[in-house]
Backbone atoms as SQL, in Angstrom:
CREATE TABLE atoms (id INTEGER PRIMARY KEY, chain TEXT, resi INTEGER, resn TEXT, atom TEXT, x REAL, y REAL, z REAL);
INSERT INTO atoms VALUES
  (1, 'A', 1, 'UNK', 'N', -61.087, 38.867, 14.307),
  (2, 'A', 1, 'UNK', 'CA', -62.398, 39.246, 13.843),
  (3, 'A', 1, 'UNK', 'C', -62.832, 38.275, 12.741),
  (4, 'A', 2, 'UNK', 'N', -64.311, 37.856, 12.513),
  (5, 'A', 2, 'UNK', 'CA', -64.421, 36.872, 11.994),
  (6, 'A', 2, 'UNK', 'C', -65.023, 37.236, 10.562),
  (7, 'A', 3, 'UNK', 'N', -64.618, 36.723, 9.329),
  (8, 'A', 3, 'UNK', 'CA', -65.255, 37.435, 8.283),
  (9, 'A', 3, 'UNK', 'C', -66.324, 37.428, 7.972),
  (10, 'A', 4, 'UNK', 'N', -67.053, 38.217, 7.306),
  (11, 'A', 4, 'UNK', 'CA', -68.693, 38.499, 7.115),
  (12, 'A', 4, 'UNK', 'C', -68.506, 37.586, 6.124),
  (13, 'A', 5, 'UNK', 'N', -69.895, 37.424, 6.165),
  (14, 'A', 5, 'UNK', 'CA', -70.484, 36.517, 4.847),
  (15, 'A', 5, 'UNK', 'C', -71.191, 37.175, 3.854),
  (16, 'A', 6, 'UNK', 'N', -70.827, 37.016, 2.612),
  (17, 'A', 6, 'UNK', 'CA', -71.561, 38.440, 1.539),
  (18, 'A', 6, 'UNK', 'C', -73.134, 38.019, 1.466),
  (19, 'A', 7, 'UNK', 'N', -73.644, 39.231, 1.494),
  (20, 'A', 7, 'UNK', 'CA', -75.100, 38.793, 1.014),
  (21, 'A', 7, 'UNK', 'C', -75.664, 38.254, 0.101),
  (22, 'A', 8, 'UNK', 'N', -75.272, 38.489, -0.797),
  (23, 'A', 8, 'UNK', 'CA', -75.661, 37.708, -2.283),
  (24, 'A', 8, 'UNK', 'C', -74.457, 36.855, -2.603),
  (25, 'A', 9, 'UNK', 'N', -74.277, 36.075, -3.523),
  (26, 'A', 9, 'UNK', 'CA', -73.238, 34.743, -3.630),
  (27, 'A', 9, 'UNK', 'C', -73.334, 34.151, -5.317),
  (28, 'A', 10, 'UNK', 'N', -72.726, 34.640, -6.125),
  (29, 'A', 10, 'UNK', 'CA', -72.963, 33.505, -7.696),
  (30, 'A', 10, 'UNK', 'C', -72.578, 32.675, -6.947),
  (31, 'A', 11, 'UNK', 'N', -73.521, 31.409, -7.359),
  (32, 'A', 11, 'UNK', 'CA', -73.189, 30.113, -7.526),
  (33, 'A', 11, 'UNK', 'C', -72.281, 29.003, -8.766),
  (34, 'A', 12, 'UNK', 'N', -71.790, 28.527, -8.190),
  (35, 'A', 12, 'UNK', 'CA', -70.889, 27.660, -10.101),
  (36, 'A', 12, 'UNK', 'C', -72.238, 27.709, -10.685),
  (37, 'A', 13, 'UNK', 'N', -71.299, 27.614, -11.830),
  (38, 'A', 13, 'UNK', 'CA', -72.277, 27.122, -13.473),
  (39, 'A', 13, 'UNK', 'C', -72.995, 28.049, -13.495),
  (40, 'A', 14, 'UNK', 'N', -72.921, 29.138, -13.364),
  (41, 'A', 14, 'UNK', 'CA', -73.712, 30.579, -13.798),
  (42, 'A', 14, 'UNK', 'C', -72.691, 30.826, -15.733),
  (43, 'A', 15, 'UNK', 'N', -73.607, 31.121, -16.275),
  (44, 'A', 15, 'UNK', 'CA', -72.958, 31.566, -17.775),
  (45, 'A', 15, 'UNK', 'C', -72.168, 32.739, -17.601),
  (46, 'A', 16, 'UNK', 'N', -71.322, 32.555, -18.137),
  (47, 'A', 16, 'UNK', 'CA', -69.926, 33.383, -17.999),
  (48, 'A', 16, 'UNK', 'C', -70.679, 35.113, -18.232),
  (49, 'A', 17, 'UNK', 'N', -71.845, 35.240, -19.082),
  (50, 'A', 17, 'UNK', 'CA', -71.972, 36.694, -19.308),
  (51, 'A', 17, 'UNK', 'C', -72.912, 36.796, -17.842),
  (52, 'A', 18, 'UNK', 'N', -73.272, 36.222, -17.225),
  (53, 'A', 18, 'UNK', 'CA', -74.097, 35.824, -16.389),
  (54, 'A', 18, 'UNK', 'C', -75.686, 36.410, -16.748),
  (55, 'A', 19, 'UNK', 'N', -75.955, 35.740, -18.110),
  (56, 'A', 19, 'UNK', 'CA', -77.064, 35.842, -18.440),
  (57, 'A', 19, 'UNK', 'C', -78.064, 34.619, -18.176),
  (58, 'A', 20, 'UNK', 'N', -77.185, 33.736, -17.389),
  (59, 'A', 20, 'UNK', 'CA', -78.441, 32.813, -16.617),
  (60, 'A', 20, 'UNK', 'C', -77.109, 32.597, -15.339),
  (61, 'A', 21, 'UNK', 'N', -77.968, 32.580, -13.853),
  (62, 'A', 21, 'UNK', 'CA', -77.062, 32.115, -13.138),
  (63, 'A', 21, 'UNK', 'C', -78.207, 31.811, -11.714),
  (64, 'A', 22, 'UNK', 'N', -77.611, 31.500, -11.001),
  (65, 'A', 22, 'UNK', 'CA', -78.095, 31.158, -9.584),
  (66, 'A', 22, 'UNK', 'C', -77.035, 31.929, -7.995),
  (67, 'A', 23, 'UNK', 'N', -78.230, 32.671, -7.463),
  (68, 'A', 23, 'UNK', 'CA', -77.661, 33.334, -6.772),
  (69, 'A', 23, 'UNK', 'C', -78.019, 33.067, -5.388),
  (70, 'A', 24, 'UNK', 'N', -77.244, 33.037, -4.039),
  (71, 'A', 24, 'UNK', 'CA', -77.610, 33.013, -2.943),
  (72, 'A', 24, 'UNK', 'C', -77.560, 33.806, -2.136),
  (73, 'A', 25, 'UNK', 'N', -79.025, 33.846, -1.925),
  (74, 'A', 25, 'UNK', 'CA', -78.915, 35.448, -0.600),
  (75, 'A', 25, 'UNK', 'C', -79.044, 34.673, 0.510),
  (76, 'A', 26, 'UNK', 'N', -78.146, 35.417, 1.398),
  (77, 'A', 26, 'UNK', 'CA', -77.535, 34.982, 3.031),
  (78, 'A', 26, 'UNK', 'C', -78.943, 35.611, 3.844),
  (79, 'A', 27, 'UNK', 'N', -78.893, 35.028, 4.775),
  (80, 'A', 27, 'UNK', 'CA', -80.042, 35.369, 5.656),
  (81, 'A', 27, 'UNK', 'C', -81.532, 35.960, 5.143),
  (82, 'A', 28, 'UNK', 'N', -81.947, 35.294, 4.299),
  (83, 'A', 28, 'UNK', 'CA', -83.439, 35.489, 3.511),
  (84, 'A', 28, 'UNK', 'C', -84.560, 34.173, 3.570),
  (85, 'A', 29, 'UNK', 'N', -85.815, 34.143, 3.462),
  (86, 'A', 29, 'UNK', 'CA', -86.552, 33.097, 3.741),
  (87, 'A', 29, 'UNK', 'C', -87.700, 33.070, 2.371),
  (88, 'A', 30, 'UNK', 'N', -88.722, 32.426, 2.666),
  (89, 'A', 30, 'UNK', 'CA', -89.547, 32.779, 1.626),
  (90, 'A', 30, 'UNK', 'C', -89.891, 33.913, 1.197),
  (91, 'A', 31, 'UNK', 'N', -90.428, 34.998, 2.651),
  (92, 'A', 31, 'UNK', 'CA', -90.777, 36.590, 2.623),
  (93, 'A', 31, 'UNK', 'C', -90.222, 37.145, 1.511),
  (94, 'A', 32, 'UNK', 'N', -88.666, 37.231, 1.801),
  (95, 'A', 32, 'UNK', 'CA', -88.098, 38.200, 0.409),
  (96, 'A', 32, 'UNK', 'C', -88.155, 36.936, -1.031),
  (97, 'A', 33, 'UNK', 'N', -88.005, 35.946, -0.891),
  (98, 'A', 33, 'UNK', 'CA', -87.929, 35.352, -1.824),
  (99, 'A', 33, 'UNK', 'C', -88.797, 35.342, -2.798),
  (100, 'A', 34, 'UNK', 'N', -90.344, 35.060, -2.442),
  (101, 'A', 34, 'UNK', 'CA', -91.640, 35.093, -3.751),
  (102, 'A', 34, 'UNK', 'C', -91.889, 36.776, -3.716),
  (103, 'A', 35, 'UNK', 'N', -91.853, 37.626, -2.737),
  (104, 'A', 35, 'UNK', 'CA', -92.058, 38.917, -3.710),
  (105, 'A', 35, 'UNK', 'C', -91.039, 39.327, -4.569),
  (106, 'A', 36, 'UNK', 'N', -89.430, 38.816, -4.276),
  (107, 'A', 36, 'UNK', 'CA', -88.561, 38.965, -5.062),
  (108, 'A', 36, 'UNK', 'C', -89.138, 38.234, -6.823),
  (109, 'A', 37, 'UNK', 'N', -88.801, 37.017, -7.230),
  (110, 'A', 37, 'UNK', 'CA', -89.445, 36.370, -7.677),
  (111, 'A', 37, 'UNK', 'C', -90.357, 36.939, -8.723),
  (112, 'A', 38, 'UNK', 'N', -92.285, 37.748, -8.104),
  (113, 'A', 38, 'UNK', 'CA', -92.417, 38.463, -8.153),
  (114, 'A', 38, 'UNK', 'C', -91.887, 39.624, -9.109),
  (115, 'A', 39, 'UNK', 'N', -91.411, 40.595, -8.487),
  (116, 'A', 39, 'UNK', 'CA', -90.618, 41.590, -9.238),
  (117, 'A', 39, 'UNK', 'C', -90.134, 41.508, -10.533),
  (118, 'A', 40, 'UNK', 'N', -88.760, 39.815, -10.185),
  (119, 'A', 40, 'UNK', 'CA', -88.328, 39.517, -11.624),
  (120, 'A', 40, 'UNK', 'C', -89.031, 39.228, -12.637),
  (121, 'A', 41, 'UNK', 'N', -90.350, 38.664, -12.331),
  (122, 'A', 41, 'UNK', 'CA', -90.926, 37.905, -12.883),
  (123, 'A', 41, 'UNK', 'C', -91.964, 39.002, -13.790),
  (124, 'A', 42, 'UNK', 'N', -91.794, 40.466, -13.418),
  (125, 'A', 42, 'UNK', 'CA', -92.631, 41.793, -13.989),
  (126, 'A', 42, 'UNK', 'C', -91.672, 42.392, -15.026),
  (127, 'A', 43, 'UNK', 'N', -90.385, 41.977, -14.772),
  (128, 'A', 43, 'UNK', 'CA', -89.404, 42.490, -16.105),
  (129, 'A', 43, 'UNK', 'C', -89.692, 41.567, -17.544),
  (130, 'A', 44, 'UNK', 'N', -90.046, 41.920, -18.372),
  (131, 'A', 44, 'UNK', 'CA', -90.244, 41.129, -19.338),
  (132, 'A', 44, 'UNK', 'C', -88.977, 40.542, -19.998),
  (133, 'A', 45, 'UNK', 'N', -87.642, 40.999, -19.749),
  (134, 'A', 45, 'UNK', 'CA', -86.798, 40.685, -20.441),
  (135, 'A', 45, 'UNK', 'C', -85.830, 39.086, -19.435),
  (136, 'A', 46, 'UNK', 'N', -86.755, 38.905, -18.484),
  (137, 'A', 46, 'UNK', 'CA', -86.076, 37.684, -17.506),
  (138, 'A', 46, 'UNK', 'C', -87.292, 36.934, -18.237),
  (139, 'A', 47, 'UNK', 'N', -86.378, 35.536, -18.710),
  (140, 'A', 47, 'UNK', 'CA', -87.116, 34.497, -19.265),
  (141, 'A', 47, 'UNK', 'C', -87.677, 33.576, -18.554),
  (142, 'A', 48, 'UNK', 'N', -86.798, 33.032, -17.065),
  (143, 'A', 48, 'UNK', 'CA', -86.748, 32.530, -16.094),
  (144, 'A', 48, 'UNK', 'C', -86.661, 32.753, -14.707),
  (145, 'A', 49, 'UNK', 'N', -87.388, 32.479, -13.647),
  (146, 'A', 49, 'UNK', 'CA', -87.134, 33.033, -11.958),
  (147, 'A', 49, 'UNK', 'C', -87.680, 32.168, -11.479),
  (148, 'A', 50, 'UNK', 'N', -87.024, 31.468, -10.714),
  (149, 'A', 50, 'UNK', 'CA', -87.467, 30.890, -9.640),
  (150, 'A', 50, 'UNK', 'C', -86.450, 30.909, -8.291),
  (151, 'A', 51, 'UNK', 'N', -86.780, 30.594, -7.212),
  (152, 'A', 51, 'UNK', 'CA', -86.182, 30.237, -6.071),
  (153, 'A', 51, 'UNK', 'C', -86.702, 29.049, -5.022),
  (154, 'A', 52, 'UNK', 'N', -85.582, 28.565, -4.388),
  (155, 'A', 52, 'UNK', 'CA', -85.847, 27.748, -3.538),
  (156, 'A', 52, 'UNK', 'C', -85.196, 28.045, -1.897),
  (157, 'A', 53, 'UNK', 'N', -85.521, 27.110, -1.426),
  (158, 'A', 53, 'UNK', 'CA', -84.823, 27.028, 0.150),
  (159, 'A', 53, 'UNK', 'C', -84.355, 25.978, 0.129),
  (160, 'A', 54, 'UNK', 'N', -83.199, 25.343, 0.316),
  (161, 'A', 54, 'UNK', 'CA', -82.310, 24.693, -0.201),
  (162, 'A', 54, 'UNK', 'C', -82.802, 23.476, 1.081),
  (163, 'A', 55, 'UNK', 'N', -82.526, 23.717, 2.229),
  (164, 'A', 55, 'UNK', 'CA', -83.190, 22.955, 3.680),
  (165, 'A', 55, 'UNK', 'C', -83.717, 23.821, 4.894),
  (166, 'A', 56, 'UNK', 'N', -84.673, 23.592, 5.172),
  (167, 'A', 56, 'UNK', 'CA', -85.000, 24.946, 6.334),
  (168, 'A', 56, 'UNK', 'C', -83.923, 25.210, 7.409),
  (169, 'A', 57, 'UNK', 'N', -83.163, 24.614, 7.939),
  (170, 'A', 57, 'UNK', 'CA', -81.970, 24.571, 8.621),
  (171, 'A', 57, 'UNK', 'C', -80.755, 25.391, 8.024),
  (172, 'A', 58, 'UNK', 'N', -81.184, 25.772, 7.144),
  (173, 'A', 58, 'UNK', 'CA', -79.902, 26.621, 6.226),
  (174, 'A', 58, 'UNK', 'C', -80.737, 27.863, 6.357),
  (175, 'A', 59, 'UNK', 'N', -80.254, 29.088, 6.810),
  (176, 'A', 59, 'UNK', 'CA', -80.567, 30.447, 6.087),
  (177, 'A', 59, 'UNK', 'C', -80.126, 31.055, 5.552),
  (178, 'A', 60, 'UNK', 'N', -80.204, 30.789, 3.797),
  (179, 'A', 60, 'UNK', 'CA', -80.216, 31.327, 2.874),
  (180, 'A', 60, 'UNK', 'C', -81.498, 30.760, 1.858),
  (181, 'A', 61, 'UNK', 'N', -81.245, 31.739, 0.507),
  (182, 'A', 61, 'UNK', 'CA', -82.282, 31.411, -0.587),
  (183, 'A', 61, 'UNK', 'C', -81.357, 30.799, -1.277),
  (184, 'A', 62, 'UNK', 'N', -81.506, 30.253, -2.608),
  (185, 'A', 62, 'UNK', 'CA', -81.362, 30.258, -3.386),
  (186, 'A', 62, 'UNK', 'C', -82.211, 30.964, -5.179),
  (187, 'A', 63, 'UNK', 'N', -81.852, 31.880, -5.531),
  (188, 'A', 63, 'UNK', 'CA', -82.923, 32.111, -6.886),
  (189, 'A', 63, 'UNK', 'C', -81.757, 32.135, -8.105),
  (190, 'A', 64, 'UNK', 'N', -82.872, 31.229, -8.724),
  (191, 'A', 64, 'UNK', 'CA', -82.226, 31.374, -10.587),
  (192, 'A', 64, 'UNK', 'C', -83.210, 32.171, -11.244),
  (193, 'A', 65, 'UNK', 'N', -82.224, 33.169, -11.923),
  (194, 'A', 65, 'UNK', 'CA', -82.733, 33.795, -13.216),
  (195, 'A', 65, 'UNK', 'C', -81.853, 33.630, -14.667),
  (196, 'A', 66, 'UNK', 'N', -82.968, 33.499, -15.564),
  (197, 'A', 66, 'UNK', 'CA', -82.481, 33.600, -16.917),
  (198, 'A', 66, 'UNK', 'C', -83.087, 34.665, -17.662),
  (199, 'A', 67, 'UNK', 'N', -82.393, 34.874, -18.412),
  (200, 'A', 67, 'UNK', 'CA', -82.262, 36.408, -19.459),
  (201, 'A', 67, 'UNK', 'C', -82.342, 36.041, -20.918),
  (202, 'A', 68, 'UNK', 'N', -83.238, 36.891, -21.193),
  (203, 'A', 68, 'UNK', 'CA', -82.944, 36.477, -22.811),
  (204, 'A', 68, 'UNK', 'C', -82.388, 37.638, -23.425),
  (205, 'A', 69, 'UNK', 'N', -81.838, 37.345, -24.691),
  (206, 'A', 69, 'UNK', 'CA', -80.941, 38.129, -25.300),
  (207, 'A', 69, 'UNK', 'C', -79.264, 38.715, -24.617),
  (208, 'A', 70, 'UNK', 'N', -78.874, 37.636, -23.904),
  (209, 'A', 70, 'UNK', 'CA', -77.903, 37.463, -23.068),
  (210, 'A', 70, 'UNK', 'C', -77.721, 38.847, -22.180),
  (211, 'A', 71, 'UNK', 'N', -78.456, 39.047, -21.611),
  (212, 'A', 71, 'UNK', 'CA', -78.837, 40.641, -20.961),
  (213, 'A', 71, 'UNK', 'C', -77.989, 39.718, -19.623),
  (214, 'A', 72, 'UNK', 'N', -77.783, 40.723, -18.368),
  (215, 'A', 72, 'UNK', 'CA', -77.357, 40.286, -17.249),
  (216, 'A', 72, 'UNK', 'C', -78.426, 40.045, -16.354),
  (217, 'A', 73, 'UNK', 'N', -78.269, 38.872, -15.286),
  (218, 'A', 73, 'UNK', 'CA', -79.235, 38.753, -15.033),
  (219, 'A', 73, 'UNK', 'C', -78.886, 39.246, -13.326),
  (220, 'A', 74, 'UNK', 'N', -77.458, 39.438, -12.938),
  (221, 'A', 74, 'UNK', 'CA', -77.216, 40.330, -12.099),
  (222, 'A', 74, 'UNK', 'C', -77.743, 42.134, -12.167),
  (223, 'A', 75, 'UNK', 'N', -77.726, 42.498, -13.457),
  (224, 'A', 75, 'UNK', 'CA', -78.559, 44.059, -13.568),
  (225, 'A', 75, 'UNK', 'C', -80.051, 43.755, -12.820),
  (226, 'A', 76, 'UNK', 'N', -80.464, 42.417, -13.835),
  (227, 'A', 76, 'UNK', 'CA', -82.172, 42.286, -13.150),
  (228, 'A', 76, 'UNK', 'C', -82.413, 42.489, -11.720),
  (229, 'A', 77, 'UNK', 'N', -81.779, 41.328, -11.341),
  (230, 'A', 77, 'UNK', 'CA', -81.775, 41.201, -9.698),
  (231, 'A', 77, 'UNK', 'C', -81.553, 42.510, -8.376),
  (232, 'A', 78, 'UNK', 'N', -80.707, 43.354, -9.252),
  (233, 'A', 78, 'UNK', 'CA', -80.360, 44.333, -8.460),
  (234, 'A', 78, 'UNK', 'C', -81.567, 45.607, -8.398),
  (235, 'A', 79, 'UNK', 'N', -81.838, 45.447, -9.765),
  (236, 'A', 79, 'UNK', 'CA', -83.160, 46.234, -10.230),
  (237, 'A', 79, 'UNK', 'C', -84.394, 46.100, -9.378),
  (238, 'A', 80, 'UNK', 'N', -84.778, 44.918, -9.717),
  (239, 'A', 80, 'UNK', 'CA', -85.565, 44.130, -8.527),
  (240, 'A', 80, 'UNK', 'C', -85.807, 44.319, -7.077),
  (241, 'A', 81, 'UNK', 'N', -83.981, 44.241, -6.845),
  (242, 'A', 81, 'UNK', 'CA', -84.594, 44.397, -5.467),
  (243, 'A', 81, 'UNK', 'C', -84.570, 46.208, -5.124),
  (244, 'A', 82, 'UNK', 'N', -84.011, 47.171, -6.104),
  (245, 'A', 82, 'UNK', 'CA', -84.416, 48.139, -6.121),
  (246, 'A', 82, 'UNK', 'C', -85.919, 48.735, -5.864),
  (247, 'A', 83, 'UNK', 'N', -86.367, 48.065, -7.284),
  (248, 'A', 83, 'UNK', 'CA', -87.766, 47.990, -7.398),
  (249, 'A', 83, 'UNK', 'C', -88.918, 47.968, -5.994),
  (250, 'A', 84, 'UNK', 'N', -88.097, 46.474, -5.271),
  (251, 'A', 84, 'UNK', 'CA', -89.090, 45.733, -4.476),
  (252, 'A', 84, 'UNK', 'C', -89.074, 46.703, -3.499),
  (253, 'A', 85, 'UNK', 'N', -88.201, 47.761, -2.741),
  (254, 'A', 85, 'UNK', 'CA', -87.565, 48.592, -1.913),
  (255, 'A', 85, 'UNK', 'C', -88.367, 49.622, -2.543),
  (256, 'A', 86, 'UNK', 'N', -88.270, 50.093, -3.592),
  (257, 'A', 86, 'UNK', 'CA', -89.209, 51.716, -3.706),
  (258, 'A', 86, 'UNK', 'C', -90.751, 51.176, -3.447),
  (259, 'A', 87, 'UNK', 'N', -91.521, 49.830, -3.821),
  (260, 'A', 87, 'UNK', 'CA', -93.027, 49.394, -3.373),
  (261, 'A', 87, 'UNK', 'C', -92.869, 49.454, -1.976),
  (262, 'A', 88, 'UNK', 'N', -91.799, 48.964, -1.080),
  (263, 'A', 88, 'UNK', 'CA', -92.422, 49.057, 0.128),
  (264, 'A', 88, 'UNK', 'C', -92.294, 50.755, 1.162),
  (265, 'A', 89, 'UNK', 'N', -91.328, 51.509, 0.457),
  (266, 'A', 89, 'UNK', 'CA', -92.030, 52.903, 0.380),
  (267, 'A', 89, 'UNK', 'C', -92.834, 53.200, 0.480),
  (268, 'A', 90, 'UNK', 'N', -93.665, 52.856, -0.774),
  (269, 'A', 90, 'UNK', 'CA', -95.001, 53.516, -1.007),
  (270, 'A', 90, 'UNK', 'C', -95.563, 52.785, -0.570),
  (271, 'A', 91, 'UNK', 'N', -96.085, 51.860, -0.175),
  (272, 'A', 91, 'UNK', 'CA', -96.992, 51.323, 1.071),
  (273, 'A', 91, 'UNK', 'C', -96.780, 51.670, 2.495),
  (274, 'A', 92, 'UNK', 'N', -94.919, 51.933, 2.766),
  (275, 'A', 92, 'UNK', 'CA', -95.475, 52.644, 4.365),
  (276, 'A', 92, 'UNK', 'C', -95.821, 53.976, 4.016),
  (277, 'A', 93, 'UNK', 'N', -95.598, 54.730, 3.047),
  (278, 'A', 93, 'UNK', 'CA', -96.075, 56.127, 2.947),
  (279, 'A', 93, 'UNK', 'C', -97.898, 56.305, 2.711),
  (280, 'A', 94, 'UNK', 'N', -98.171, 55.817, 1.742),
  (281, 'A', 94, 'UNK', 'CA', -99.672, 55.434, 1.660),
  (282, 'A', 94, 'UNK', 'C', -100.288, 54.627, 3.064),
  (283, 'A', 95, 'UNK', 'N', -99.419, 53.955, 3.974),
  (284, 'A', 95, 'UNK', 'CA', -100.307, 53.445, 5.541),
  (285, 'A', 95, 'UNK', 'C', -99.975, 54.252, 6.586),
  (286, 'A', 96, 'UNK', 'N', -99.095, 55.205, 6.359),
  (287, 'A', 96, 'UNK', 'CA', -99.001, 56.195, 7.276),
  (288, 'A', 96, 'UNK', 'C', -99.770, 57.400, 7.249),
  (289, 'A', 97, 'UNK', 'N', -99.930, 57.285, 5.610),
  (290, 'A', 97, 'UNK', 'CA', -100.902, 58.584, 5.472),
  (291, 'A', 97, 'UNK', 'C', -102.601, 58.685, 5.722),
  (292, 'A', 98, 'UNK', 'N', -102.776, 57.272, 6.158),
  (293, 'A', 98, 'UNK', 'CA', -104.494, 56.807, 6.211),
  (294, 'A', 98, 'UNK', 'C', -104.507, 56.988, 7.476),
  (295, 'A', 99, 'UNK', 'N', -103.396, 55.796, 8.016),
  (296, 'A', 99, 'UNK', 'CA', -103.598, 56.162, 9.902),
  (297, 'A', 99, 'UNK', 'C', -103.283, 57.771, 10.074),
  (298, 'A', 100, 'UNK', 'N', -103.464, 58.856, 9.827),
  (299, 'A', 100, 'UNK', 'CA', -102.941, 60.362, 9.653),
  (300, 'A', 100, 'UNK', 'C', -104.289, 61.247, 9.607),
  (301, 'A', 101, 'UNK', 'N', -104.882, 60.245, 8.506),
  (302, 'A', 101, 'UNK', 'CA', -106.335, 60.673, 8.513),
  (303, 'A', 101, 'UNK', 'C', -107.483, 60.009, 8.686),
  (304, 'A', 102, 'UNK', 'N', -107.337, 58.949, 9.069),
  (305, 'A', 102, 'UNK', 'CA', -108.519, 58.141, 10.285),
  (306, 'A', 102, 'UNK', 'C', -109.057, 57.883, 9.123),
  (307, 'A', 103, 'UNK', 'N', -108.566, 57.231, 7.910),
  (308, 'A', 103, 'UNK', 'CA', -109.005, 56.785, 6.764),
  (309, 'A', 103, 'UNK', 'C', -108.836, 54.841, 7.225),
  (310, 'A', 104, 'UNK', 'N', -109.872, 54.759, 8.454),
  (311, 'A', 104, 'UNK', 'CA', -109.556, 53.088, 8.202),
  (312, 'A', 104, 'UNK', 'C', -110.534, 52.756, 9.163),
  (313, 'A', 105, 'UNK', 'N', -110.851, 51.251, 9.113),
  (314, 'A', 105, 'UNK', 'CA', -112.537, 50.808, 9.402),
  (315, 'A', 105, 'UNK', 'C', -111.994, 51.022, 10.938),
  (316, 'A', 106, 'UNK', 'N', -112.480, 50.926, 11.682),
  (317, 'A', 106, 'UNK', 'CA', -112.500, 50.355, 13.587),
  (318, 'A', 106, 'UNK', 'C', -113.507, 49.892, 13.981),
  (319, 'A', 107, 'UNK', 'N', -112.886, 48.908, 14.749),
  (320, 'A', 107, 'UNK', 'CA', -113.758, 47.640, 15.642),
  (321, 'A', 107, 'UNK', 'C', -113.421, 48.591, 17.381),
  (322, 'A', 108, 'UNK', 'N', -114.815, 48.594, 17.809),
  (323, 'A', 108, 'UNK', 'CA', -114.776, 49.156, 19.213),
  (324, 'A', 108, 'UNK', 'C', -114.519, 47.363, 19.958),
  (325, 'A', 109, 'UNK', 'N', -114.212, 47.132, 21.208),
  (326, 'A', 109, 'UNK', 'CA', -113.314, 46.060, 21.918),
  (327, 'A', 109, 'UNK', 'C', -115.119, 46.163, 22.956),
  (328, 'A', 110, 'UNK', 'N', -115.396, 45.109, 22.866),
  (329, 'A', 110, 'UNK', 'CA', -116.851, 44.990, 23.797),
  (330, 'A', 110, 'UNK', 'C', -116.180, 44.037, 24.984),
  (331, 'A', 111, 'UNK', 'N', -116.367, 44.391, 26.112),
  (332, 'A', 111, 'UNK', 'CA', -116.568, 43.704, 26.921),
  (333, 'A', 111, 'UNK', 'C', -117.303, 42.173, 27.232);
């Protein structure tokens, strides 16, 4: 059996408290990446976020975050994608509840 590959990944040279580091998520593209990003980027206590795509031929991300006040920047990230997971909740709950009540424009299909 062949071993899985973890989803998330520290990269070297992350600070030992890992209050700045670089992390790689396995099978992710831009999609999760800038609303991730995003998210971190709404915590006031992350000093730094960015991400890249390392080569399109690779699927994974890469994102760095930095922390100030040597906070973890693994708590952030996890938060985050907590975070990013309860918004898309409430958007399928709020688009399920419109299509429910015919709360939305329609185009009739003309011949």
């Amino acid at each position: 059996m062949a071993e899985a590959t973890p989803k998330i990944k520290i990269l070297k040279g992350a600070e030992p408290d890992l209050s700045a580091a670089t992390y790689q998520i396995y099978d992710e593209s831009h999609t999760i990446g800038n609303a991730l990003r995003w998210m971190l980027m709404k915590n006031p206590k992350v000093e730094f976020c960015g991400y890249s795509v390392p080569h399109p031929s690779e699927n994974h991300i890469h994102m760095r975050i930095q922390m100030y006040d040597n906070l973890s920047s693994l708590t952030a990230l996890l938060t985050a994608l907590s975070d990013l997971d309860d918004l898309c909740v409430t958007i399928d709950e709020a688009y399920n509840k419109s299509l429910r009540e015919g709360k939305y424009e329609r185009w009739d299909e003309k011949s």
